[in-house]
C-alpha positions in Angstrom: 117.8 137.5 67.6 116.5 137.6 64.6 117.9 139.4 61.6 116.9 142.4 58.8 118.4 143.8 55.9 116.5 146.9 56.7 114.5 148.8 59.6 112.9 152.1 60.4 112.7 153.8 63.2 109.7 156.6 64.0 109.9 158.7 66.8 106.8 161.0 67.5 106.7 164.7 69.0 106.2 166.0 72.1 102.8 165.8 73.5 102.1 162.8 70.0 101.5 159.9 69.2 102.8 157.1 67.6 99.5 156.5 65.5 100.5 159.5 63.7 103.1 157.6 61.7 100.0 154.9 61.1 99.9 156.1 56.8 103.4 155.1 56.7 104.0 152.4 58.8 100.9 150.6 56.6 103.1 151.4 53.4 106.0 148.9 54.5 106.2 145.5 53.4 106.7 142.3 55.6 110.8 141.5 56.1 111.6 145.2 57.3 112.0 145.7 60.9 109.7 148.6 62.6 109.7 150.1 65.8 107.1 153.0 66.2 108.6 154.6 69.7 106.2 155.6 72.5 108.3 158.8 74.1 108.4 158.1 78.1 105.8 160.4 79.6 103.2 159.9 76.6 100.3 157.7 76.4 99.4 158.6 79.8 98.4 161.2 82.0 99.1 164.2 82.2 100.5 164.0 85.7 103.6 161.5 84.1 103.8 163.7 80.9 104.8 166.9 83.3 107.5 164.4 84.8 109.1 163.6 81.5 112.0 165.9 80.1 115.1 165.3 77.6 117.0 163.1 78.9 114.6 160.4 79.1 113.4 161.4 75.7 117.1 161.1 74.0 118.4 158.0 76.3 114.7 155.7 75.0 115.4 156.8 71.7 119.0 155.6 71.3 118.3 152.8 73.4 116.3 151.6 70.8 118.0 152.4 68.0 120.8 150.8 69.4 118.9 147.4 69.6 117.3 148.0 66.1 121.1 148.7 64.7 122.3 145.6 66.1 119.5 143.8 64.2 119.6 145.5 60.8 122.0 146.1 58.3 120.4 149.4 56.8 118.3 151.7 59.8 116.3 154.4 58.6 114.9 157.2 61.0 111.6 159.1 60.5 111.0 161.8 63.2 108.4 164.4 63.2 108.3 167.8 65.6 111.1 167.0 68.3 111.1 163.6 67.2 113.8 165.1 64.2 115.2 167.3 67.4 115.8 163.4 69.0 116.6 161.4 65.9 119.8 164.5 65.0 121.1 163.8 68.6 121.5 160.1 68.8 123.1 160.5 64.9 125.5 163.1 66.9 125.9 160.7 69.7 126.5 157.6 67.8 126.3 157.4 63.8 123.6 154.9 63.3 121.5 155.8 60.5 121.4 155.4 56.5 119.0 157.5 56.0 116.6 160.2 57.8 113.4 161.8 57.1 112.6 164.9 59.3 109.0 166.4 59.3 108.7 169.2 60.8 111.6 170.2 62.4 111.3 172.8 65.2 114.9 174.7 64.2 112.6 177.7 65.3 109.2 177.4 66.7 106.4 180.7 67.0 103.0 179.7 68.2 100.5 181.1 65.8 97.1 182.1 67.0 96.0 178.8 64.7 98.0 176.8 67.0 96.1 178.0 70.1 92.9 177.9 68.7 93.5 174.3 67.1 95.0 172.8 70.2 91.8 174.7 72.2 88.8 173.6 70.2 90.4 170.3 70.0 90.1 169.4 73.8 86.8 170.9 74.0 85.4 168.9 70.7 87.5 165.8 71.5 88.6 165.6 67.5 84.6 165.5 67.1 84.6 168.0 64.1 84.8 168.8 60.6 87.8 170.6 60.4 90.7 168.3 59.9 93.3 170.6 61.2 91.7 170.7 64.7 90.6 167.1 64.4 94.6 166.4 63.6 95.5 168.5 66.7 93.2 165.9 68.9 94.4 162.3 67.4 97.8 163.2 67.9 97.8 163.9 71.4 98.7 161.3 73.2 98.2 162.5 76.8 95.0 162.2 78.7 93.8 165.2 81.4 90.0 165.1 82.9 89.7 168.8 82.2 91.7 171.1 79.7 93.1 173.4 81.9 95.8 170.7 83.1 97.4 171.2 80.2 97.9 174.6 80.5 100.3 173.5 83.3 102.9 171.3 81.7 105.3 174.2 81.4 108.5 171.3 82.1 108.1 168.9 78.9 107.7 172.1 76.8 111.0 174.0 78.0 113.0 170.5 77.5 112.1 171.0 74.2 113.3 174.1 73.9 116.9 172.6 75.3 116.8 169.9 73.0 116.0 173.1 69.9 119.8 174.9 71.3 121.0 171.5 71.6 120.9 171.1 68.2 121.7 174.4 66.8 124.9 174.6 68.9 126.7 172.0 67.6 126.9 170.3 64.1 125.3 166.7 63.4 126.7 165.2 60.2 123.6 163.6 59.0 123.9 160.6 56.3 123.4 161.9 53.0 120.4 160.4 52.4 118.7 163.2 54.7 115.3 164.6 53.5 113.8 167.5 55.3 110.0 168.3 54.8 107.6 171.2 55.9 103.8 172.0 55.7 103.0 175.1 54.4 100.4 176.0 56.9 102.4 175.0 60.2 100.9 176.5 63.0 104.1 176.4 65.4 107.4 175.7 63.4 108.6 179.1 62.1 109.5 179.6 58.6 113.1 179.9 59.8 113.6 176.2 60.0 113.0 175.9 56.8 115.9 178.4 56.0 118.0 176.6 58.4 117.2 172.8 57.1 117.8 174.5 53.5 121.4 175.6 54.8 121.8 172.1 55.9 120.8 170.3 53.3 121.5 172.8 50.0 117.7 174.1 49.6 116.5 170.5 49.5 113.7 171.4 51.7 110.8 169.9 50.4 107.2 171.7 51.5 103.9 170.3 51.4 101.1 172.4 50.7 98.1 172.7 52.4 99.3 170.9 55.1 100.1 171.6 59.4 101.8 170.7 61.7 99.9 167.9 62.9 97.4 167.6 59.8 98.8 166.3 56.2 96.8 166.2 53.4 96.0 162.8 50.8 98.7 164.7 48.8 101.0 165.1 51.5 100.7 161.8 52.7 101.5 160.2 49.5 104.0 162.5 48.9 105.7 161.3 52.2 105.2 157.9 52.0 107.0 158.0 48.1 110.2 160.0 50.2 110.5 157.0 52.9 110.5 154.2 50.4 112.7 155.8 47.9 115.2 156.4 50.9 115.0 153.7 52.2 115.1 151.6 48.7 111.8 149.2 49.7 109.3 148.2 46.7 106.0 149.5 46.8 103.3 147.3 48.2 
């Protein structure tokens, strides 16, 4: 078994991708472990994705960050949407992280009328379109459906989620100190209250990133997260 000094977990959303963590993961030198987690239920049809729920979700994630922990001597996590949701419950679970950078965190969650318009025009345009926040909406799915309207009935994976949100809030997780939470201004589904809630956690630390969604970040914001993970995680730009 081969041996690090250092690794990084990332852990997608539901419904996502793990080519959304594709800016960062390029930003990480040789010598640092990775593992980019494919959620059980994505990168498949919709049919599996309805099958899929929370216990799956939280058992492959600390499966593999029990493995990873075993191999590293420092393991950072980097979760975004319900990926933080996951990455807070295997720290409660079993303390195995130096460090963790939460984007997005659905604390609170309101569907805007962005978010159904996004998530609508992006299935009919297939991410063929000039507007990046619907384009965003269409790379990071990671479930595949011959018409639209199947999604309209994957009503299971989304109220798992919801558990895993008063899963979260109902009991304490002593995160490492090294714990960075960040927001985009112009999310279309995490409520403004998570922000308030991360900032309770953390001591108004929150850090926003303007112009940005849920699922779309821009140069800026991409850069600006990519200087976050390697400072927490102490790793030399490349």
């Amino acid at each position: 078994m081969e041996h690090y000094s250092k690794g990084i977990i990332f852990v997608h959303g539901i419904q996502g991708s793990p080519g959304q963590f594709d800016f960062l993961t390029e930003k990480i030198p040789d010598g640092i472990y990775v593992k980019n987690i494919l959620l059980p239920g994505h990168g498949a049809s919709v049919k599996e994705f309805r099958q899929a729920g929370g216990e799956q979700w939280k058992k492959a994630v600390l499966e593999e960050c029990q493995k990873a922990r075993k191999q590293c001597d420092k393991l950072f996590f980097v979760g975004h949407s319900m990926g933080c949701l996951l990455g807070m419950l295997t720290e409660r679970e079993q303390a195995l992280f130096s460090g963790m950078l939460l984007v997005c965190c659905p604390f609170y969650v309101f569907p805007t009328y962005r978010y159904w318009r996004n998530n609508f025009w992006s299935l009919c345009l297939k991410g063929k379109t000039g507007d990046p926040f619907i384009r965003a909406a269409w790379e990071a799915n990671s479930v595949s459906a011959r018409h639209a309207v199947s999604y309209l009935f994957c009503i299971h994976p989304y109220m798992e989620l919801f558990r895993l949100m008063r899963s979260v809030k109902k009991e304490k997780t002593d995160l490492p100190p090294e714990t960075v939470f960040c927001f985009s201004e112009k999310d279309e589904i995490v409520h403004r209250r998570s922000i308030a809630y991360a900032d309770r956690i953390r001591k108004d630390k929150a850090v926003i990133l303007p112009g940005s969604g849920h699922n779309y970040f821009t140069a800026e914001s991409r850069v600006k997260l990519t200087q976050i993970l390697l400072e927490l995680a102490e790793i030399k730009r490349i």
